[in-house]
NUVEXLUM-743852 format. One record per residue: residue in three letters; residue number from 1; x, y, z of N, C-alpha, C in turn. Coordinates in steps of 0.001 Angstrom, whole numbers, plus 500000, padded with zeros to 6 digits. Layout:
BEGIN
<pt><rest>ala</rest><nr>NUM</nr><n_x>X</n_x><n_y>Y</n_y><n_z>Z</n_z><ca_x>X</ca_x><ca_y>Y</ca_y><ca_z>Z</ca_z><c_x>X</c_x><c_y>Y</c_y><c_z>Z</c_z></pt>
...
This chain:
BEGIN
<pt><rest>unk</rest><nr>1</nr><n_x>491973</n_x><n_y>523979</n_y><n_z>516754</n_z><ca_x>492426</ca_x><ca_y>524075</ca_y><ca_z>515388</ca_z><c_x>493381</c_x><c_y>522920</c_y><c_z>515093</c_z></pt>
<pt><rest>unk</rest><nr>2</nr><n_x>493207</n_x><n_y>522149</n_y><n_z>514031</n_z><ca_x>494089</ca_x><ca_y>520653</ca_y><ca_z>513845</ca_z><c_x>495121</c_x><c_y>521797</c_y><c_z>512815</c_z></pt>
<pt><rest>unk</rest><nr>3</nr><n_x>496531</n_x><n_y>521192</n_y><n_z>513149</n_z><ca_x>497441</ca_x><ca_y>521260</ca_y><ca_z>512182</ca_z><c_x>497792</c_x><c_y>520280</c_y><c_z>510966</c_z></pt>
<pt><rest>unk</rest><nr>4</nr><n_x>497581</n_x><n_y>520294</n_y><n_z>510085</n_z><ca_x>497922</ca_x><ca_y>519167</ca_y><ca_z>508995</ca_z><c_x>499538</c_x><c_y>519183</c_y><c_z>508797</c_z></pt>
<pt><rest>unk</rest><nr>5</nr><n_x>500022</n_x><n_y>518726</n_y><n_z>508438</n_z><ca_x>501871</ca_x><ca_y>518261</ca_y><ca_z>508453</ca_z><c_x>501816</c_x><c_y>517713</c_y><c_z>507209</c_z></pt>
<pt><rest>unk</rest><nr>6</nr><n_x>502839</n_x><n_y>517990</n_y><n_z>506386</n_z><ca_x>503547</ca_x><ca_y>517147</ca_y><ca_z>505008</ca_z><c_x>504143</c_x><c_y>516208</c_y><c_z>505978</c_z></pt>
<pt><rest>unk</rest><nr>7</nr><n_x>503878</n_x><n_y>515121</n_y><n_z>504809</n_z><ca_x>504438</ca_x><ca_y>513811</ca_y><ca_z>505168</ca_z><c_x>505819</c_x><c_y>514078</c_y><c_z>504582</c_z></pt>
<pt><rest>unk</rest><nr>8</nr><n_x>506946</n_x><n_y>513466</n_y><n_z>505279</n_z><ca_x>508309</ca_x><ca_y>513084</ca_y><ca_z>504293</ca_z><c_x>508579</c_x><c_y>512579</c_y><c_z>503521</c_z></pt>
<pt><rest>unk</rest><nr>9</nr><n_x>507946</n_x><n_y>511719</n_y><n_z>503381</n_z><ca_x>507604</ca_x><ca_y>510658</ca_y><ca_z>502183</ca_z><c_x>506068</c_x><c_y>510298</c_y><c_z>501290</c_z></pt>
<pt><rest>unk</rest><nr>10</nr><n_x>506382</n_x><n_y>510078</n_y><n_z>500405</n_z><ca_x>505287</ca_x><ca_y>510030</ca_y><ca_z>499587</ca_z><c_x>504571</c_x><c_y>508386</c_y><c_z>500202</c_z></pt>
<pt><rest>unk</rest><nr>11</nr><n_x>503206</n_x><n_y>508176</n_y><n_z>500082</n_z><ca_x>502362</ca_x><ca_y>507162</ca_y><ca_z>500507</ca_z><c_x>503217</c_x><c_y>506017</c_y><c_z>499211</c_z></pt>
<pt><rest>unk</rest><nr>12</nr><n_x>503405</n_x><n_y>505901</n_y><n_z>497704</n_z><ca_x>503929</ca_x><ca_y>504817</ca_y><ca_z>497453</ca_z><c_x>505078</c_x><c_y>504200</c_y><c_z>497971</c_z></pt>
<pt><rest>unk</rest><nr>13</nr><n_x>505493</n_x><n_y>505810</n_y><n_z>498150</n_z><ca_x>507360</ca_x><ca_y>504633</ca_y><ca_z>498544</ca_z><c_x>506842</c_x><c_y>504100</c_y><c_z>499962</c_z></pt>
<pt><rest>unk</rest><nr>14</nr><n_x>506099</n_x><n_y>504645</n_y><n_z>500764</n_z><ca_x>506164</ca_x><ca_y>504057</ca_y><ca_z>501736</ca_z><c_x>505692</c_x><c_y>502667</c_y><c_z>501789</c_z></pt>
<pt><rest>unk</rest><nr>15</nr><n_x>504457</n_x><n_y>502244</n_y><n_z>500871</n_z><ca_x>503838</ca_x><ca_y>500574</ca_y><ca_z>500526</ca_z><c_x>505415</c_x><c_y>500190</c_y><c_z>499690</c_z></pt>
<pt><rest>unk</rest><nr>16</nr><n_x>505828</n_x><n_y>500709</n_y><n_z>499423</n_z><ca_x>507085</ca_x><ca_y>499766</ca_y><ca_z>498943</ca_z><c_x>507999</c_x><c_y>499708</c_y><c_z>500160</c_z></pt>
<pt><rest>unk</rest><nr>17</nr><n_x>508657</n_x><n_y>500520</n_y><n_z>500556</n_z><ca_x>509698</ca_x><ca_y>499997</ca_y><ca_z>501848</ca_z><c_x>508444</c_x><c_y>499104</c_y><c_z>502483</c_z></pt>
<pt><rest>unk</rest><nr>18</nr><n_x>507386</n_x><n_y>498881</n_y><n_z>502866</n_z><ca_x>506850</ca_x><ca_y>497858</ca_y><ca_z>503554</ca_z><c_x>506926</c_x><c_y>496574</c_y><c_z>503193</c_z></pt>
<pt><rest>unk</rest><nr>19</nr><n_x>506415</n_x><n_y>496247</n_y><n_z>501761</n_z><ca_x>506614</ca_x><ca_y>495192</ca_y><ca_z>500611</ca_z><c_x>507993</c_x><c_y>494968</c_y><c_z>500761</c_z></pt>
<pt><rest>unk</rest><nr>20</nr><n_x>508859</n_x><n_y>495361</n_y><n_z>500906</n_z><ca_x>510576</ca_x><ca_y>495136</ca_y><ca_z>500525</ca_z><c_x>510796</c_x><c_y>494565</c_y><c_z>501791</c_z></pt>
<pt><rest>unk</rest><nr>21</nr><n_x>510182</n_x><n_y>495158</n_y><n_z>503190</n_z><ca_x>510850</ca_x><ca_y>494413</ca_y><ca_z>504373</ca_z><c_x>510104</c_x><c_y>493279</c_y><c_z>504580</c_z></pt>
<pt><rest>unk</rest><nr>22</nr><n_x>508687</n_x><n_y>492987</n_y><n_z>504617</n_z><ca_x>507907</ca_x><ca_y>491917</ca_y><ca_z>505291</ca_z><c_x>508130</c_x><c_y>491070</c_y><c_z>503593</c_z></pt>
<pt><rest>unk</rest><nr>23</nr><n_x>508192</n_x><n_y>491557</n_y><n_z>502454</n_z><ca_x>507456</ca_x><ca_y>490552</ca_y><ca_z>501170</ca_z><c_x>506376</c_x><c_y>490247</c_y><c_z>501433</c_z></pt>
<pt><rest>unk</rest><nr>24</nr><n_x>506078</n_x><n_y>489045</n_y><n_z>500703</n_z><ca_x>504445</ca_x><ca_y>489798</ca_y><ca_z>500092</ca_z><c_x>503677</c_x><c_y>489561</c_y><c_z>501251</c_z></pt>
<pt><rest>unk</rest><nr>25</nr><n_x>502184</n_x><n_y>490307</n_y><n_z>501273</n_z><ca_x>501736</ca_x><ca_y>490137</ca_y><ca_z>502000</ca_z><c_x>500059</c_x><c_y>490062</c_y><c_z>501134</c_z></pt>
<pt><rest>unk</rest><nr>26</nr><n_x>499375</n_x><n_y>490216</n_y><n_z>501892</n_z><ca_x>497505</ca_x><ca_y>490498</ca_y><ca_z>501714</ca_z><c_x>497760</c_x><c_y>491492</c_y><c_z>502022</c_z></pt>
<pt><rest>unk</rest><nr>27</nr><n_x>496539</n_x><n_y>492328</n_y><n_z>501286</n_z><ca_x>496135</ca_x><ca_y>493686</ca_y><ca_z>500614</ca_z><c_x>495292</c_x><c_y>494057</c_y><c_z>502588</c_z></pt>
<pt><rest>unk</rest><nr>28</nr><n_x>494839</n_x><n_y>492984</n_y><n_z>503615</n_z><ca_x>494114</ca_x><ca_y>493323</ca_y><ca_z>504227</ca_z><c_x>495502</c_x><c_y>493958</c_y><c_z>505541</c_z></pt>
<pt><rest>unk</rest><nr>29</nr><n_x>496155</n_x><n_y>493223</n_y><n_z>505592</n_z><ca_x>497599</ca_x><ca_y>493369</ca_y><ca_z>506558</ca_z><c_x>498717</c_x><c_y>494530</c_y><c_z>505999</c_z></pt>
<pt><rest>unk</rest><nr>30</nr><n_x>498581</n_x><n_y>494841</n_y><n_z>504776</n_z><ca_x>499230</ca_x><ca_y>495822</ca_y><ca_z>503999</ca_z><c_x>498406</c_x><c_y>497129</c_y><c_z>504578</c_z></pt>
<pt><rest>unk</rest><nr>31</nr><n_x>496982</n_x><n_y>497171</n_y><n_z>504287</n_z><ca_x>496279</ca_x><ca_y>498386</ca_y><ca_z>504484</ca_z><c_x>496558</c_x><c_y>498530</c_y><c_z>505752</c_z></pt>
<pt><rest>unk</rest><nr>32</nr><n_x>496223</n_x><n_y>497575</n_y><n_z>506877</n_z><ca_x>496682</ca_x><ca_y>497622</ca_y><ca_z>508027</ca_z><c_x>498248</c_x><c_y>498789</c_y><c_z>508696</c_z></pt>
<pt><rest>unk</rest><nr>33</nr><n_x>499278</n_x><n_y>498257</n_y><n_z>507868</n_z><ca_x>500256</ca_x><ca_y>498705</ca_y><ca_z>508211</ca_z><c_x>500740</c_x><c_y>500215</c_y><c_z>507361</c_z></pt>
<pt><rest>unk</rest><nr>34</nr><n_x>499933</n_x><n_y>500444</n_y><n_z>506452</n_z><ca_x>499882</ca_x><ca_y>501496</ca_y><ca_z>505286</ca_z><c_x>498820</c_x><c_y>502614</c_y><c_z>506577</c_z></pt>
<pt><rest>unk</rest><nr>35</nr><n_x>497838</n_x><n_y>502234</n_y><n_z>507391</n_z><ca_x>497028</ca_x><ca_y>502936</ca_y><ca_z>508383</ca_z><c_x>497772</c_x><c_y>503523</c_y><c_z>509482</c_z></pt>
<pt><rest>unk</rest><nr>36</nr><n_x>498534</n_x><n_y>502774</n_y><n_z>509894</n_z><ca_x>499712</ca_x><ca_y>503331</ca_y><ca_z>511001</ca_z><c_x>500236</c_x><c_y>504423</c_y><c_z>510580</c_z></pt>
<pt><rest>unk</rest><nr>37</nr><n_x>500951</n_x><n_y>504375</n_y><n_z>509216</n_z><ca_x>501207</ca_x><ca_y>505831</ca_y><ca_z>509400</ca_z><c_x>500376</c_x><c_y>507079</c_y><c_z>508635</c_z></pt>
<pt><rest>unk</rest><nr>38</nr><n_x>499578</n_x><n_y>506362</n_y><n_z>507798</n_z><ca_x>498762</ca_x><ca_y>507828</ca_y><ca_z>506720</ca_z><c_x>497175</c_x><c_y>507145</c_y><c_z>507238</c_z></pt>
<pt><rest>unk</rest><nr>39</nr><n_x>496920</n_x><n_y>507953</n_y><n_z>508848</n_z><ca_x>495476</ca_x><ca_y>507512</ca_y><ca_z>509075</ca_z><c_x>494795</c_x><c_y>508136</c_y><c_z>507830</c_z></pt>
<pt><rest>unk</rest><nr>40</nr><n_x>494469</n_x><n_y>509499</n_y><n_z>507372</n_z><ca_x>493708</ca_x><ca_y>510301</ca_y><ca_z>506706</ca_z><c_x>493619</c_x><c_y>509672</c_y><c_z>505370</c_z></pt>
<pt><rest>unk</rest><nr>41</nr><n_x>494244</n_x><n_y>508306</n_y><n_z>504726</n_z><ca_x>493957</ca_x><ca_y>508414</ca_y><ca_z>503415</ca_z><c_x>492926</c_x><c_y>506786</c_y><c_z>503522</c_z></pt>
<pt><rest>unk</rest><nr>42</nr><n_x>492166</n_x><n_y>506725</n_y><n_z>502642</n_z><ca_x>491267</ca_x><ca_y>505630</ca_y><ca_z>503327</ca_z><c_x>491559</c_x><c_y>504479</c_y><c_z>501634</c_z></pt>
<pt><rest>unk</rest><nr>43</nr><n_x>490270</n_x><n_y>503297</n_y><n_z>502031</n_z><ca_x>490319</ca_x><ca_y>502158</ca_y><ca_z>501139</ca_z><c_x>490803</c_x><c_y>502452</c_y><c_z>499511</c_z></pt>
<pt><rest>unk</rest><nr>44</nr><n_x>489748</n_x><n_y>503535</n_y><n_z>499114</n_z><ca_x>489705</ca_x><ca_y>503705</ca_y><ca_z>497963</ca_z><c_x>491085</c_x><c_y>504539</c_y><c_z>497805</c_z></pt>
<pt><rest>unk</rest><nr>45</nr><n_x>491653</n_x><n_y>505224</n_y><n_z>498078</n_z><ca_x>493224</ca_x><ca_y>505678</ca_y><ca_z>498064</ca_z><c_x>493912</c_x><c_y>505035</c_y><c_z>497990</c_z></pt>
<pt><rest>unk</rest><nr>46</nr><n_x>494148</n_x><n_y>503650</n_y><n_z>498931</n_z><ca_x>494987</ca_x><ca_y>502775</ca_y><ca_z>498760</ca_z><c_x>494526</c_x><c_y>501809</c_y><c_z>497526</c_z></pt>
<pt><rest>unk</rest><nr>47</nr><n_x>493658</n_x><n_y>501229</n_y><n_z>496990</n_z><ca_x>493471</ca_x><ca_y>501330</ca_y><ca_z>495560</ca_z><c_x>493977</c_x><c_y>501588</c_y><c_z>494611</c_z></pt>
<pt><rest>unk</rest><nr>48</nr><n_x>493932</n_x><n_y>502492</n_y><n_z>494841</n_z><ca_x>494573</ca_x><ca_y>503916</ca_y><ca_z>493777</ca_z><c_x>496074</c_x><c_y>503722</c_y><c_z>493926</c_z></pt>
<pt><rest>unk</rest><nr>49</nr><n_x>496425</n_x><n_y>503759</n_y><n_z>494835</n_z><ca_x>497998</ca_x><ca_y>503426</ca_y><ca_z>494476</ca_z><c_x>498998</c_x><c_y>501948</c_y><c_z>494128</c_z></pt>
<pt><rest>unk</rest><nr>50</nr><n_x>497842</n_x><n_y>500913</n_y><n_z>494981</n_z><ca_x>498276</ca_x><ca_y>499797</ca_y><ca_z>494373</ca_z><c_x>498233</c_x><c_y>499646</c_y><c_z>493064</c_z></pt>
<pt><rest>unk</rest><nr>51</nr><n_x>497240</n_x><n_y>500398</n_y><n_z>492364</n_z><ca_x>496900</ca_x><ca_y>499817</ca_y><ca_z>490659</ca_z><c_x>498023</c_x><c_y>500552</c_y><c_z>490199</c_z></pt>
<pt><rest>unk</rest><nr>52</nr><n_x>498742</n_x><n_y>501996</n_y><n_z>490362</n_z><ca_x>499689</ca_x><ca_y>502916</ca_y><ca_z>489689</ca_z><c_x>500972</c_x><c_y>501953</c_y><c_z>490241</c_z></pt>
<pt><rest>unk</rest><nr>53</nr><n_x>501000</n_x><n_y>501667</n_y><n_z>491126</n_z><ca_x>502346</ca_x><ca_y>500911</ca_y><ca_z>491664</ca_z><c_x>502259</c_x><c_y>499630</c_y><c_z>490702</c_z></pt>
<pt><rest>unk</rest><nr>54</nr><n_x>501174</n_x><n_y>498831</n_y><n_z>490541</n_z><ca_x>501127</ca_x><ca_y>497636</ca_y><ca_z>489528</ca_z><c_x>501489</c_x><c_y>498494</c_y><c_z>487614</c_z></pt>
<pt><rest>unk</rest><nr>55</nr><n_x>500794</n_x><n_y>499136</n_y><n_z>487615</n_z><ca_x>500749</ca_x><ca_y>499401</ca_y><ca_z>486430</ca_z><c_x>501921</c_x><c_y>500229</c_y><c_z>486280</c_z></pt>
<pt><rest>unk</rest><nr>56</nr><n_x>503112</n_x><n_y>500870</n_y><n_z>487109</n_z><ca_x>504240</ca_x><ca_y>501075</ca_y><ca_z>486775</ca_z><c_x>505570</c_x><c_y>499391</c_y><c_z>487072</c_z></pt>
<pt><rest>unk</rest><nr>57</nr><n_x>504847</n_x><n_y>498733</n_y><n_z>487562</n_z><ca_x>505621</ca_x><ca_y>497515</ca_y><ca_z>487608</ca_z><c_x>506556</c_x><c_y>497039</c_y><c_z>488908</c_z></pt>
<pt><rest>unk</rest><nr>58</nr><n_x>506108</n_x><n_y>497842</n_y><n_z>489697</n_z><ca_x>507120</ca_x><ca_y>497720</ca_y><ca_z>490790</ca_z><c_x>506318</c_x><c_y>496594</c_y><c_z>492046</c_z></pt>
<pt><rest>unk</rest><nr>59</nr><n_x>505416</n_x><n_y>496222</n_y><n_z>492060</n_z><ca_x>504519</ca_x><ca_y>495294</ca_y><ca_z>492766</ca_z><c_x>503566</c_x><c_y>494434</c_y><c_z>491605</c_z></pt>
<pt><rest>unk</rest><nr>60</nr><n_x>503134</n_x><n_y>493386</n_y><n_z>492117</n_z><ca_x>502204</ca_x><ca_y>492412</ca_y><ca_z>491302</ca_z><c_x>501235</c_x><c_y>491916</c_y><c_z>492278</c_z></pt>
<pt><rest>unk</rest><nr>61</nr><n_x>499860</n_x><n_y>491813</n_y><n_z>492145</n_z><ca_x>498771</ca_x><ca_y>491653</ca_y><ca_z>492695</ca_z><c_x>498073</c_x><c_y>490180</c_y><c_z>492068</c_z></pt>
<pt><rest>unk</rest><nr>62</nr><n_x>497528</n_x><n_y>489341</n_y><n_z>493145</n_z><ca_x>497114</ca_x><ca_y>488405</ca_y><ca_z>492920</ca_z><c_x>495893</c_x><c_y>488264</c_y><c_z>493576</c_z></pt>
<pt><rest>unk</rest><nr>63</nr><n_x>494769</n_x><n_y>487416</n_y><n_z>492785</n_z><ca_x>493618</ca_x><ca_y>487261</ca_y><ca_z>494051</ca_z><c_x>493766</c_x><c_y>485854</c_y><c_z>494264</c_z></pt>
<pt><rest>unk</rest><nr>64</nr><n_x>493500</n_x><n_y>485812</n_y><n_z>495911</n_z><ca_x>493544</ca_x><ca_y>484894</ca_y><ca_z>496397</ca_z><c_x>492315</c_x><c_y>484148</c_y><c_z>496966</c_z></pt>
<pt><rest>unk</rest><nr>65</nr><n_x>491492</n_x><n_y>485026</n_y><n_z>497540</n_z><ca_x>489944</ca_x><ca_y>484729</ca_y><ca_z>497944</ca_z><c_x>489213</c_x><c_y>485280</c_y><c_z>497162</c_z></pt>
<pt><rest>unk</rest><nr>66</nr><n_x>487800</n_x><n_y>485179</n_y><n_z>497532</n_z><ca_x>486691</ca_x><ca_y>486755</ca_y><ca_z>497204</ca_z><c_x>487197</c_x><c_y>487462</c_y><c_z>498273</c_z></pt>
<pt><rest>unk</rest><nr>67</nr><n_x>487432</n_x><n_y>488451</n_y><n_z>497596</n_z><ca_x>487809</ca_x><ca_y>490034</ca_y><ca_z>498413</ca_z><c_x>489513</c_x><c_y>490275</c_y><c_z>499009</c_z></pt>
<pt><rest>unk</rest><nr>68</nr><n_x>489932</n_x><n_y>489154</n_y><n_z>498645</n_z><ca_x>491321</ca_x><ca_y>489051</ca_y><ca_z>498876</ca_z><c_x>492252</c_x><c_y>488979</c_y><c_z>497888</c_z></pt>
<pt><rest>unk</rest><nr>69</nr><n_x>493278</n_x><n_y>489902</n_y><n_z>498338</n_z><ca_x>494621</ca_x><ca_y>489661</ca_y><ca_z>497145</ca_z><c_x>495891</c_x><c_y>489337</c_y><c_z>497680</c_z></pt>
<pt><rest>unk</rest><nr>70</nr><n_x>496959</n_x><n_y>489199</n_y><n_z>497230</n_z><ca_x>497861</ca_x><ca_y>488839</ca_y><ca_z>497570</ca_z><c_x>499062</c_x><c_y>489640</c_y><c_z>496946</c_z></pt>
<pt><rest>unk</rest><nr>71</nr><n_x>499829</n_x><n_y>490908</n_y><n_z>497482</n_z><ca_x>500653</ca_x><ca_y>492047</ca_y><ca_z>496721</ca_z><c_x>501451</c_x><c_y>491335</c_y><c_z>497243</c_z></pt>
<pt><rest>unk</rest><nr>72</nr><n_x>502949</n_x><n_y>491508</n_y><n_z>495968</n_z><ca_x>503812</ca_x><ca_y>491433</ca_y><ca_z>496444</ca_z><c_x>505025</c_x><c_y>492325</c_y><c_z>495746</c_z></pt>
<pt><rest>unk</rest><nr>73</nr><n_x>505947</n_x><n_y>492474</n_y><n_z>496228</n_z><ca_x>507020</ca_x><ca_y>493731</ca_y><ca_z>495033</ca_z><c_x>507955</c_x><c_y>492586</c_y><c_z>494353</c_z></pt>
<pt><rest>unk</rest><nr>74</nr><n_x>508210</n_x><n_y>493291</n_y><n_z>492810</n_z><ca_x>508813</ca_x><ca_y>492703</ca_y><ca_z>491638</ca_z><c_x>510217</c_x><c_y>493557</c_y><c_z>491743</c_z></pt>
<pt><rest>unk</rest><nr>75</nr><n_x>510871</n_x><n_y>492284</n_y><n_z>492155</n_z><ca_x>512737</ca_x><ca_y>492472</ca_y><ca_z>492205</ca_z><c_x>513421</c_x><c_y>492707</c_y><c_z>490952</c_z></pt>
């Protein structure tokens, strides 16, 4: 039988304390380090919160390649 656990923190604040210590990074090294701690939430989740985190203003997203972006948090 798996136990599921509340997280202490909510998944945005946590992409923000990440953004705040490293600055900006790629969306591919972000997901990376966003995986360490919330295995269970996948691509399209993190999506989802970068666009609410952009569209409340607290990060800004750039593309840099095809398939690449470049987040970073707005001081």
């Amino acid at each position: 039988m798996v136990v599921k656990t509340w997280k202490t923190r909510p998944a945005h604040y946590f992409l923000l304390e990440i953004l705040k210590k490293k600055g900006a990074m790629t969306d591919v090294d972000l997901l990376a380090a966003f995986k360490g701690e919330f295995k269970d939430l996948g691509f399209k989740d993190f999506n989802e919160l970068l666009m609410r985190l952009e569209i409340g203003g607290k990060i800004r997203t750039t593309s840099m390649s095809r398939g690449k972006r470049r987040i970073e948090p707005i001081t």
